[in-house]
C-alpha positions as CSV (number, residue, x, y, z in Angstrom):
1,X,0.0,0.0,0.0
2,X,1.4,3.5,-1.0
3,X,0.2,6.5,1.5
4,X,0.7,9.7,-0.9
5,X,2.8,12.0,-0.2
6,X,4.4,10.1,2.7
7,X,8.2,8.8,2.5
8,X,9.3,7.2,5.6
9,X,12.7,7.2,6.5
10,X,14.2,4.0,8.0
11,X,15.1,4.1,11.9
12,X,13.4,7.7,12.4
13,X,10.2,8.0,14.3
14,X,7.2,9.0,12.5
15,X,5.4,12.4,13.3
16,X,1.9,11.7,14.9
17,X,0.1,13.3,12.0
18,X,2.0,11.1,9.7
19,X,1.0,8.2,12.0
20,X,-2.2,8.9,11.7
21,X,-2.2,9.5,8.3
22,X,-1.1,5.7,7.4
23,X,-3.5,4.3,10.3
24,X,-6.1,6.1,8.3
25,X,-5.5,4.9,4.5
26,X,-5.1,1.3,6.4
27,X,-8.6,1.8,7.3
28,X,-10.2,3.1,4.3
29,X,-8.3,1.0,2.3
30,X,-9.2,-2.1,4.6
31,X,-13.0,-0.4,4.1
32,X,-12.9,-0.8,0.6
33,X,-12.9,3.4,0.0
34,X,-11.4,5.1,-2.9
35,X,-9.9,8.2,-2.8
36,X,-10.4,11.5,-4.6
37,X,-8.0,13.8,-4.5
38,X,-10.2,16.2,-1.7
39,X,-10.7,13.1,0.0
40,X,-6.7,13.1,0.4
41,X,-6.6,16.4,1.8
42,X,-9.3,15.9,4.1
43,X,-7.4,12.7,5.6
44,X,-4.4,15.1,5.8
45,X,-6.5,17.3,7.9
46,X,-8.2,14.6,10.1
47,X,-4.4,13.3,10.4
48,X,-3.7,16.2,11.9
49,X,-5.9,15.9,14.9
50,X,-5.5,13.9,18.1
51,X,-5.3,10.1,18.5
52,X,-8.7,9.8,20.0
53,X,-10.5,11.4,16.9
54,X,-8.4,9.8,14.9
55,X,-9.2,6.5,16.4
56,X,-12.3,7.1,16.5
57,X,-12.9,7.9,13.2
58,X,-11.1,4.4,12.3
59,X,-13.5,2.4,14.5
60,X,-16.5,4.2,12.4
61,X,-14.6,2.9,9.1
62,X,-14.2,-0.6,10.9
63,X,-17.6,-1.1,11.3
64,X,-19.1,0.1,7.9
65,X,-19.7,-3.0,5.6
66,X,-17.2,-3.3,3.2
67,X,-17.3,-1.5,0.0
68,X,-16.2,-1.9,-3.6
């Protein structure tokens, strides 16, 4: 799976935002979801937010039936 605009670097910690950002394509991606272009930005932005609406925003996507 390929999270755009991301590049990890090996052996360096990844910013929260970025975290988030891969926990959330897993999810949508796991859900089935396709993304447009302003659905990328808007992960970008939910990214940017705390762990707790990030997470909670993955247990919504978790329990939508799969798509596709």
């Amino acid at each position: 799976m390929t999270v755009p605009g991301f590049t990890a670097e090996p052996g360096r910690p990844l910013a929260p935002a970025d975290a988030h950002r891969v926990l959330l394509h897993c999810a949508l991606d796991a859900a089935g979801i396709r993304l447009t272009e302003a659905d990328r930005r808007a992960v970008g932005d939910i990214a940017a937010l705390d762990f707790t609406v990030v997470n909670s925003v993955i247990g919504w996507l978790a329990a939508t039936p799969l798509r596709g």
